[in-house]
C-alpha positions as CSV (number, residue, x, y, z in Angstrom):
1,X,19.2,129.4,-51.4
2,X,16.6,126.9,-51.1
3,X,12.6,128.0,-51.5
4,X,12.1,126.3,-47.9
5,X,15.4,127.8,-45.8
6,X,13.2,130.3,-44.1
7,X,10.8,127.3,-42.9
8,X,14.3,125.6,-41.9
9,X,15.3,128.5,-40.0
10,X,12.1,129.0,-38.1
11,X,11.7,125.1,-37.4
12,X,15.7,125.4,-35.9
13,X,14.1,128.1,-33.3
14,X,11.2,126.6,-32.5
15,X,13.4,123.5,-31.4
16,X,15.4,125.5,-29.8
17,X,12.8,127.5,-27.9
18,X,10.9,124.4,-27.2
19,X,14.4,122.8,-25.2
20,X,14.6,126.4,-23.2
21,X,11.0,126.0,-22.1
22,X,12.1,122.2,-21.0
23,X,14.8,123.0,-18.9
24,X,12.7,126.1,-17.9
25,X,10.2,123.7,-16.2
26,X,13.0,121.7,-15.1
27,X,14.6,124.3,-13.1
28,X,11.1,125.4,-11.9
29,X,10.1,121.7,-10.7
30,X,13.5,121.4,-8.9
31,X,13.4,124.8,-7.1
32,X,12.9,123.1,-3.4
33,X,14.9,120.0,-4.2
34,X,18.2,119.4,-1.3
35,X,19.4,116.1,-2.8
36,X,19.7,116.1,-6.5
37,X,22.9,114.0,-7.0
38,X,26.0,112.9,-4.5
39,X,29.4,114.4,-4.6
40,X,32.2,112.8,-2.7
41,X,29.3,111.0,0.0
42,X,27.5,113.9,0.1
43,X,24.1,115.1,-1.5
44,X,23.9,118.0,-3.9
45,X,21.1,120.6,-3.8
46,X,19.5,120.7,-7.8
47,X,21.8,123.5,-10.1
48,X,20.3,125.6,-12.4
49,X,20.5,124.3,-16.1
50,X,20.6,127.2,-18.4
51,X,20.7,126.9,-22.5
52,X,23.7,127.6,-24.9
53,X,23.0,128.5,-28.2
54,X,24.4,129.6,-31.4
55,X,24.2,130.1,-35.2
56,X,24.6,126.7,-36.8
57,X,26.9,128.6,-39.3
58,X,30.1,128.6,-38.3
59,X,31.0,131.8,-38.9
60,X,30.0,134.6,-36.9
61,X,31.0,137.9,-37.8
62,X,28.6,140.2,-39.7
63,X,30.8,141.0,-42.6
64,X,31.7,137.0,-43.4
65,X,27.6,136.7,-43.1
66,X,26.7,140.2,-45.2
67,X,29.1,138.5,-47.8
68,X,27.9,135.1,-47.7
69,X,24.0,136.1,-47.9
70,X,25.0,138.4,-50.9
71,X,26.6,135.9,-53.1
72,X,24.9,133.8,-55.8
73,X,25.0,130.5,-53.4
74,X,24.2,132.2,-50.3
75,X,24.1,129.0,-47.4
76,X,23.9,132.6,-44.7
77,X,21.2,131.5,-42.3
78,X,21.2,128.3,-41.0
79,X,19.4,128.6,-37.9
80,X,20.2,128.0,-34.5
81,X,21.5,125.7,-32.8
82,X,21.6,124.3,-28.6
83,X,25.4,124.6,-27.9
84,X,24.7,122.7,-24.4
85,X,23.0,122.5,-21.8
86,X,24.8,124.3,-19.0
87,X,24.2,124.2,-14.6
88,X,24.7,127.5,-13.5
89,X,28.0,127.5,-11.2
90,X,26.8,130.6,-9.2
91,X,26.3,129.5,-4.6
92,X,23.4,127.8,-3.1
93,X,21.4,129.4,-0.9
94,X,21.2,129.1,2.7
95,X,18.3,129.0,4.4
96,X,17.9,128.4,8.5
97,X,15.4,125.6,9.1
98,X,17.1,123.3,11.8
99,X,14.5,120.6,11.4
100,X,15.0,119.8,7.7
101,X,16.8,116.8,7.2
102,X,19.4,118.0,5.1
103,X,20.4,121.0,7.7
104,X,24.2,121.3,8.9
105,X,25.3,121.6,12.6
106,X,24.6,125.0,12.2
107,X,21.1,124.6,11.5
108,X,21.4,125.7,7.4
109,X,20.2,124.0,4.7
110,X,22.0,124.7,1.3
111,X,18.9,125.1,-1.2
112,X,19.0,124.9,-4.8
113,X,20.2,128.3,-6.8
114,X,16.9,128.5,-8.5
115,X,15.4,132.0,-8.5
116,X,11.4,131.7,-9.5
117,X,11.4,135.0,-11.4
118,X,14.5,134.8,-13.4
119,X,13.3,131.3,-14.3
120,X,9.7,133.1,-15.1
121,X,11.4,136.0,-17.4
122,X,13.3,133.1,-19.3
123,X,10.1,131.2,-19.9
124,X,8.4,134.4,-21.3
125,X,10.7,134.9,-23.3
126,X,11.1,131.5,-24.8
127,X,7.0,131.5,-25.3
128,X,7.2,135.2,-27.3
129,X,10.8,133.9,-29.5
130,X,8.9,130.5,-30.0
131,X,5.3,132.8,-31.2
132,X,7.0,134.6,-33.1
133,X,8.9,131.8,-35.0
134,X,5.6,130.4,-35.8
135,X,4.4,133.5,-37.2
136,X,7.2,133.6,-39.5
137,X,6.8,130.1,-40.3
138,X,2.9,130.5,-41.1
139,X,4.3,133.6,-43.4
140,X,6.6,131.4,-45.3
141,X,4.0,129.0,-46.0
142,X,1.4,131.6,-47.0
143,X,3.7,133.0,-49.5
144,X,4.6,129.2,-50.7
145,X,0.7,128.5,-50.9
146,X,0.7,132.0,-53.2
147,X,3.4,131.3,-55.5
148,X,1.7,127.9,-56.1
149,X,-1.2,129.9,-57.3
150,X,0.5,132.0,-59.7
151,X,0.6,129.0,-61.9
152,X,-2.7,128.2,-62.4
């Protein structure tokens, strides 16, 4: 186990956190957008992108990773890692406005699947995962800084 694999672990999250908080603001930009990309002739209201993410070790049961981190040449704790980035397969909405542009015959516009608040919670919770990473990471480097001084 290397002195600086809690520093790697943190700086894994706060990448990670930092790419939610993208698409976050992505989704959040798009919200109102009708014509995002064309399928088969026709224009696409924006999808939701959501995040996939894992443990960049490849195992993932806790007894393979209680085993691992107890051995002599422990590599447990890797950090995260962004599976992919996802668009959320779940309807558009449909909203009656029969002068928008993009409306049917019906007078329904299909608007992205974007809800405000779900994208809100997400952000929040990126911003406290990515404060708390650089708490730990300032931790790590404060006990680094201390050991340093034990030599002198």
């Amino acid at each position: 186990m290397s002195i600086f694999n809690s520093i790697n672990i943190s700086a894994s999250a706060l990448t990670m956190q930092r790419l939610r908080m993208d698409v976050v603001s992505s989704n959040m930009a798009n919200a109102e957008t009708t014509r995002s990309k064309m399928v088969n002739g026709v224009w696409q209201p924006y999808r939701r992108k959501m995040v996939e993410i894992s443990s960049s070790d490849s195992n993932n049961s806790f007894s393979t990773f209680f085993n691992e981190s107890i051995s002599a040449n422990s590599s447990a704790g890797n950090g995260v890692k962004v599976t992919k980035v996802s668009e959320d397969q779940s309807p558009f909405k449909l909203v009656y406005n029969p002068e928008h542009p993009d409306a049917d015959k019906n007078g329904y516009v299909q608007m992205p699947n974007v809800d405000p608040l779900k994208e809100m919670v997400d952000l929040m919770g990126a911003t406290r995962s990515y404060e708390a990473n650089v708490t730990v990471l300032n931790a790590s480097k404060g006990l680094l800084m201390k050991a340093l001084e034990i030599g002198k």
